[in-house]
N, C-alpha and C positions, 0 to 999 in steps of 0.2 A: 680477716680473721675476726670473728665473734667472740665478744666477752660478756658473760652476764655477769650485772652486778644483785648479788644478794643482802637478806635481813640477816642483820649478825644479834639481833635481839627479838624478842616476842614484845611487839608494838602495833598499835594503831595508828595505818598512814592520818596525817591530819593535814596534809598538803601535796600536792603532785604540781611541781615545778618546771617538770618537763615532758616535751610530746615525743610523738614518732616523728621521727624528719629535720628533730634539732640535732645542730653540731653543737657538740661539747669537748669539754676540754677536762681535764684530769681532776681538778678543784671546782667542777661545776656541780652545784646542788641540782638533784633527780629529785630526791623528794624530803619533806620533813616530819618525820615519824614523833610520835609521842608516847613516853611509856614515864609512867610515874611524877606525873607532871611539868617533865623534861621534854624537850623539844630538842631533837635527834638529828642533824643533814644527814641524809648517804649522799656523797660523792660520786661523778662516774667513773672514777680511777683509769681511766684513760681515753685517749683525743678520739672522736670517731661521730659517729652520725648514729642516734638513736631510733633501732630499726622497730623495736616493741618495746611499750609499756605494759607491764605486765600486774600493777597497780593502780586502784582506783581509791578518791578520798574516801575515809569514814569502813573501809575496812583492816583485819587485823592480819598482820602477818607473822611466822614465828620464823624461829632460827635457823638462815640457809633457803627459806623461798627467794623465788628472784625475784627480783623489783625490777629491772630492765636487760635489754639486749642493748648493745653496743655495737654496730662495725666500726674495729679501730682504723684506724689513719695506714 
């Protein structure tokens, strides 16, 4: 079962921590967004093997884009 994880804010990725093909775990940082000179993790919120990144550094995402695909466990 696929799960994407989305942007629950309008931020500027400033880091991409993970590829396609890593396993992750539910407290694993995907990436770290920056909005107001805060530095942001998303989480994968669940165990699985990341099938797409759907974010690259140095652009902007708003509220509800996805940031990855997941196949969970």
């Amino acid at each position: 079962m696929s799960h994407t994880v989305v942007a629950e804010l309008v931020a500027n990725v400033w880091k991409v921590t993970a590829k396609a093909g890593d396993t992750v775990g539910p407290e694993d940082t995907l990436v770290i967004l920056e909005s107001m000179k805060m530095e942001i993790p998303v989480l994968a919120e669940v165990a699985g093997t990341i099938v797409a990144m759907k974010v690259v550094e140095g652009e902007v995402v708003n509220d509800g884009d996805p940031i990855a695909v997941i196949e969970a466990d």
